[in-house]
Every structure is written in structure tokens, then in C-alpha cells.
N, C-alpha and C positions, 0 to 999 in steps of 0.2 A: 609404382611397383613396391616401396618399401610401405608407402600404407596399406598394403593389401598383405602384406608382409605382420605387420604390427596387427592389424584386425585378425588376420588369422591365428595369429599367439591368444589375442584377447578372448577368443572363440575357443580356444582350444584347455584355453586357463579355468574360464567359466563352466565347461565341461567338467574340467577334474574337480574344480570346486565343487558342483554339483554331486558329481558320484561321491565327497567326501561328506558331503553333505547328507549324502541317504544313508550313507552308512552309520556315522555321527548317530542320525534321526532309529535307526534301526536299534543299535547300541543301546543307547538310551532308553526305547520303548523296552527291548528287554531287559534292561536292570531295575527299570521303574515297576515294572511288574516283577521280578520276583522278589522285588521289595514288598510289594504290595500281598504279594501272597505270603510270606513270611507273618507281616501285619495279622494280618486275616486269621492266620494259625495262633499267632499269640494272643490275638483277641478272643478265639472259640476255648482256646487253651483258659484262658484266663477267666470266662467264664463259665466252665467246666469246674471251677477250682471254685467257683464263686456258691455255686448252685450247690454242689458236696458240701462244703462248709453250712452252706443254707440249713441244709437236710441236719447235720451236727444242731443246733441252734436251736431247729425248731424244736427237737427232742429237748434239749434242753431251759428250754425259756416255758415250753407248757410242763414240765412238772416243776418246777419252783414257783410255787402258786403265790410267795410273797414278791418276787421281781416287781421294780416299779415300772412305769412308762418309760420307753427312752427317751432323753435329755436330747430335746430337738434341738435346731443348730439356728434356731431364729423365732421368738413371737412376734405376734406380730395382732396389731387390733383394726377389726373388721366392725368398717360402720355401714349399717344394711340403709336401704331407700327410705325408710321412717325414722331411721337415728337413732337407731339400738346399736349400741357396740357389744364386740365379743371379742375375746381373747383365741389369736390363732397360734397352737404351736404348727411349727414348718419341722415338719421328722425329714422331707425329702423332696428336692426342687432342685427335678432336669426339665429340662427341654419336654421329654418324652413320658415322662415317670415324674407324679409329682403327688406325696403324702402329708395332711394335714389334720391336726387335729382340732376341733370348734369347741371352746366351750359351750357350754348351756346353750345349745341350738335350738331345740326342743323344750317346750314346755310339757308341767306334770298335765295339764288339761289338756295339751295338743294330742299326748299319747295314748289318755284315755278316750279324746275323741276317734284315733283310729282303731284301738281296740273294742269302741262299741260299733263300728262299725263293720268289722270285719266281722265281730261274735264268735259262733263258733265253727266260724267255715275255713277250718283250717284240716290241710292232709296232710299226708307224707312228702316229705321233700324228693323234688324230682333232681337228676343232672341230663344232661344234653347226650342222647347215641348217636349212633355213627350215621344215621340213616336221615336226622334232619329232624327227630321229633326227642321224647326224653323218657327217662328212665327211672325207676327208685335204683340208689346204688349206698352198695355199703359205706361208702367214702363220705357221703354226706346224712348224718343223723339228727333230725327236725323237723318239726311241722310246718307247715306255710299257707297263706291265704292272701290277696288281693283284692285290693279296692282301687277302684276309679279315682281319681281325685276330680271334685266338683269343682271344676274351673270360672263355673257361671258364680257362685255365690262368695262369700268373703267369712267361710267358718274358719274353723281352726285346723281342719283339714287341706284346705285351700291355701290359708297364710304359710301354712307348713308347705307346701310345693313351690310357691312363688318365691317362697326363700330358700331352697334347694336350687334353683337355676341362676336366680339373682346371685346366690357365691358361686355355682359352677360358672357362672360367664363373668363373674369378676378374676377367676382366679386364673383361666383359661383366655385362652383366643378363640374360643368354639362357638361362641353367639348361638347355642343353642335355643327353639323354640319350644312352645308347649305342646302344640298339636303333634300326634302321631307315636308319643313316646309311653314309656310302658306304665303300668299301673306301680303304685305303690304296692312293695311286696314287705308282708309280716311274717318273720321268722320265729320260730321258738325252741330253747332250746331248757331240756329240763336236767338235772341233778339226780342222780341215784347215789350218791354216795360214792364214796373210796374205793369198794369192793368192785364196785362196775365194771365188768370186761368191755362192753361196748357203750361207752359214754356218749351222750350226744355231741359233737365235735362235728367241724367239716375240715375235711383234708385241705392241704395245698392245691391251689389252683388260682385261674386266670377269669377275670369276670369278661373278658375279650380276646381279641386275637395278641399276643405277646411275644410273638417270633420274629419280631423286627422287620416286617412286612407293609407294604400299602398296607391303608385302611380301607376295607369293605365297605361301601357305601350300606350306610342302615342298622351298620352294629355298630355296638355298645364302642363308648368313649371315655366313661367315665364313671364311678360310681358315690355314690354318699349314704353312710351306712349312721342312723341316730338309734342310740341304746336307751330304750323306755326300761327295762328293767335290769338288775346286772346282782350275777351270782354271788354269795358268797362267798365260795372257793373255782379257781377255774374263768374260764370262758375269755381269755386275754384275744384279742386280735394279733395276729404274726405276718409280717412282710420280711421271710426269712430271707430273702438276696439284699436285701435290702439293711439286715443287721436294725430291725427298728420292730417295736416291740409296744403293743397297745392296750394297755387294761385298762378296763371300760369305768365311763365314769356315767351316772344316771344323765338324761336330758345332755350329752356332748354325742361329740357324731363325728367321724373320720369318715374324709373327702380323699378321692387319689384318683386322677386319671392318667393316661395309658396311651395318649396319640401325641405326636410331636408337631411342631410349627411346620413339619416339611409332610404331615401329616403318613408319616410311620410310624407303624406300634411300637409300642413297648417292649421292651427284650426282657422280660423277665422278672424287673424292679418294683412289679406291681402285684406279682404273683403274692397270694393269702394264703391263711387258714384263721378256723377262729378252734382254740384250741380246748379240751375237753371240758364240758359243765360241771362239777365235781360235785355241789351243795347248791340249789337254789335255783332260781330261775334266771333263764335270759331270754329275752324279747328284746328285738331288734327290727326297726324301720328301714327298709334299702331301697333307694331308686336308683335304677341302671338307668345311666343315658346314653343317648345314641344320636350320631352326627348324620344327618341326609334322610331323614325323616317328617313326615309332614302327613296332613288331614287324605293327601292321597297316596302315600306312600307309608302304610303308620307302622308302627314295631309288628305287628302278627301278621304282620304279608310276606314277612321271611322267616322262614324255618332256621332253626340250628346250626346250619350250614353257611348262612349269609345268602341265602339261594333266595328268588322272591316267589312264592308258592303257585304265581302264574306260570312261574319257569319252570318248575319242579320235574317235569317231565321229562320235557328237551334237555334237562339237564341228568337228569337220569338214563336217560336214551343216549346221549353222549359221553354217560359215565359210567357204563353196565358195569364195570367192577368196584364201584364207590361203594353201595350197601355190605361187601363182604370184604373189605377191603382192609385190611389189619393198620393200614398207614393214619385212618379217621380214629383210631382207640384215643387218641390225643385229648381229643374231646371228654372222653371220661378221665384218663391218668393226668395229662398236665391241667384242664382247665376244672373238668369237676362239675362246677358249677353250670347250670342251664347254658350257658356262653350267650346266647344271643336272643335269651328272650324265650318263650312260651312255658314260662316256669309254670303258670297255670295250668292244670289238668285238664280243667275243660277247656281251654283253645288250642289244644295238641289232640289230634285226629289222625 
């Protein structure tokens, strides 16, 4: 009788333990969460307040045409597979966002080899529309042309790609390959003078997705941009969230990719412009790269959208209000840039 007596207290203790228990557990899950959303608010806050300042910055850093390079917060020296060293400045090294600038990456021969190769097949610079393919757009003023890079042979065209991935996978966790990724793109950017109301310049933008997102399998992860020729007055690279500031040095080349080890983009910290040509020329080597890519899978099987051009359809059929869809303008106001490849005219259909 009295154990039956004691077990039912025990029972009845475990009980209230229990419901104090949920309640405790209740409690807590709602104050962890409007903690959490508090978090959230000051972090969107705070980069709201980041991106404004940005915008101040960039206005400022492209008309003071004598501003130096910003004072990176690390060099750092890079010895490639044959035992060439280079001088790295480190402007910026997150997780997610990471900006570098190479000395002497490029040779004066490497650049004349791509410029007699590309000749004179260069157009108007294209950016990425809403609809998957690209556009000419006022925001980006340039000419552009591409070349293959010959992977079979060992010119100076070829050295020059092997050592674009050789530092991207040293400096990365990306073990990027050769096969499937995009052509070597030549940029040009020309000088009118002072008086110039519409200078050749490319506005601020994203060379990938930058919304703090998965990564799309197949787009861009990274890029590395080498300056064969560089202006007089003008033509600085700008990573305004970033508070980092790049004028170009002939044969150096600024690397920055844009995916994190948990493989999420980049919020922001990667966004560019290269700012107005004032006096003189500038010509510019860029390779986009891109992670999940390959000989059957290669960069121009996905449209603009990160869509693969087999899909296009079914994805359009499932997305009838995407072509008129004011929410895709992003693609021309935040990223600008081609985003994800067919910068080429002729492989845009």
C-alpha cells in the first residue's frame, strides 16, 4: 500500500516535471527567436548602412584620380608550379568574399599574344536581361571579344590560363577544372577626355549571384581580372562595400571570389565597378569561373538565369510571369555584368 502510495507521487512529480518542462522548452524557443529576429534586423540594418556609404565612396574614389591602392591588411608571396614567385596583396579575406591583388601575373608577350588573337573582333559590351539572354546597356561602356584558350598546346596563351586556376585553387577550396568553363574575355576601355559626359566606365555590379544564397550549380564562383594596358587618368577598380580601392598596375591582376566553404554567396563584399577611362587606354583580360562545370555540362548550356538551356522551357512554362517580371531587373541594376556567362554575342540566341 504505501509503495503504491510513493510510485504514485513519483508519477505524478514526473508529470509536472514534464509540463514544466514544455513550458521551460516553449519559453525559450520563443525568446531565442526574437532574439534571432532582432539579429537579422541589425544585420539587414547594418548592411543597408554599409551599401549607402558604398554608394558615397564610390563617387568619391572615381574622381580623385590621384588616390593610391588601398593598404591591404596582408602580403603575401605566391610561388606557382614552376617557381616563379609574386607578390600578393590581401585587400580582403572572408570565408565568402575574398579580394587579392597579383603582382606582375601577366607578361608584356602573354598580352600581346591575346591581343593578336582576338584582333579585331571585338563589339559592344553586352549585360545579362531578364529573360536569360543579354543586352547592350548604358551602365556598362566597352568593347569585348573572346578567345578560346588552346589547352592542347603550351603558348603563352595557354601558360596564361593554367596559371589563372593554379592561383584560383590555391587560394580557394574550389578544385576548379578546365573543361566546360568560359573563354577568355578582352575588354576595352577608351579615354575621351575631361569633357566626356558618357565615359567608358562599368557601373557597380556582381560578377555572380551576391544575395547570400546557395550556389547555383554552374555559375560563376570567381573571377580574375589582368590589366594589359592601363590609362593615364581614371580607370581604378572599386569594391565599394568593401571600402577597397584598386588602380591598376600594367601586367598585375586582381582575383576575388564570391562562394563560402558552406558554399553561399557572397552578400555583397564582391560587388565592383571599374570607374571612368578619363585619358588613355584600358584593356583588360577577365576570366569568370564557375564551380560544377565540366566537358558535359560546359558554361553555354546555361543561360543568364542559371537555367540549363535543355530546361529553358519547362522552366518557362512553370515561370510564365519571369520574362515581364519586374523582380529579374536585378540582373541589370545590382549585377550589370553578363552574370553568368554568354557575354559573347554570337552564343546568345
Amino acid at each position: 500500500m504505501a509503495k503504491k502510495k510513493v510510485d504514485s507521487l513519483r508519477t505524478a512529480d514526473m508529470n509536472e516535471i514534464k509540463v514544466i518542462m514544455e513550458a521551460m522548452s516553449v519559453c525559450i524557443e520563443d525568446g531565442v527567436a526574437q532574439k534571432i529576429e532582432k539579429l537579422n534586423d541589425e544585420i539587414s540594418f547594418q548592411a543597408s548602412v554599409r551599401t549607402s556609404m558604398g554608394g558615397l565612396l564610390e563617387d568619391y574614389t572615381c574622381d580623385d584620380h590621384g588616390m593610391p591602392s588601398t593598404t591591404p591588411v596582408e602580403t603575401k608571396v605566391w610561388r606557382d608550379k614552376i617557381g616563379r614567385t609574386r607578390n600578393v596583396d590581401v585587400m580582403l579575406e572572408r570565408d565568402s568574399a575574398k579580394i587579392h591583388f597579383i603582382k606582375e601575373f601577366i607578361s608584356e608577350e602573354e598580352c600581346q599574344a591575346v591581343k593578336n588573337e582576338v584582333g579585331d573582333r571585338l563589339y559592344v559590351a553586352t549585360v545579362a536581361n531578364e529573360s536569360g539572354g543579354s543586352r547592350v546597356s548604358p551602365n556598362r561602356k566597352a568593347l569585348q571579344g573572346s578567345i578560346r584558350i588552346p589547352w592542347q598546346n603550351d603558348g603563352a596563351i595557354a601558360r596564361v590560363g593554367h596559371r589563372i586556376y593554379e592561383y584560383t585553387n590555391q587560394a580557394t577550396w574550389y578544385n576548379l577544372g578546365l573543361e566546360g568553363q568560359e573563354d577568355l574575355m578582352i575588354i576595352k576601355y577608351n579615354g575621351r577626355g575631361r569633357d566626356e559626359e558618357e565615359p567608358d566606365r562599368y557601373m557597380p555590379h556582381c560578377d555572380g549571384d551576391c544575395t547570400g544564397l546557395p550556389q547555383k550549380i554552374g555559375n560563376r564562383v570567381a573571377t580574375l581580372v589582368m590589366y594589359c594596358d592601363v590609362p593615364e587618368v581614371g580607370g581604378a577598380t572599386n569594391f565599394r562595400n568593401s571600402n577597397v580601392h584598386v588602380v591598376p598596375e600594367k601586367g598585375g591582376a586582381v582575383f576575388f571570389s564570391y562562394m563560402g566553404s558552406d558554399k553561399i554567396m557572397d552578400t555583397g563584399f564582391t560587388e565592383h565597378s571599374g570607374c571612368p577611362v578619363i585619358e588613355g587606354e584600358k584593356m583588360i583580360i577577365t576570366q569568370w569561373m564557375r564551380y560544377g562545370v565540366d566537358n558535359k555540362n560546359p558554361w553555354d548550356s546555361f543561360n543568364t538565369l542559371g537555367v540549363k538551356l535543355s530546361d529553358e522551357d519547362g522552366f518557362f512554362d512553370s515561370n510564365p510571369e519571369t520574362e515581364d517580371d519586374d523582380s529579374f531587373d536585378f540582373y541589370e541594376e545590382d549585377f550589370d555584368e553578363d552574370i553568368n556567362g554568354n557575354d559573347d554575342s554570337e552564343q546568345v540566341t
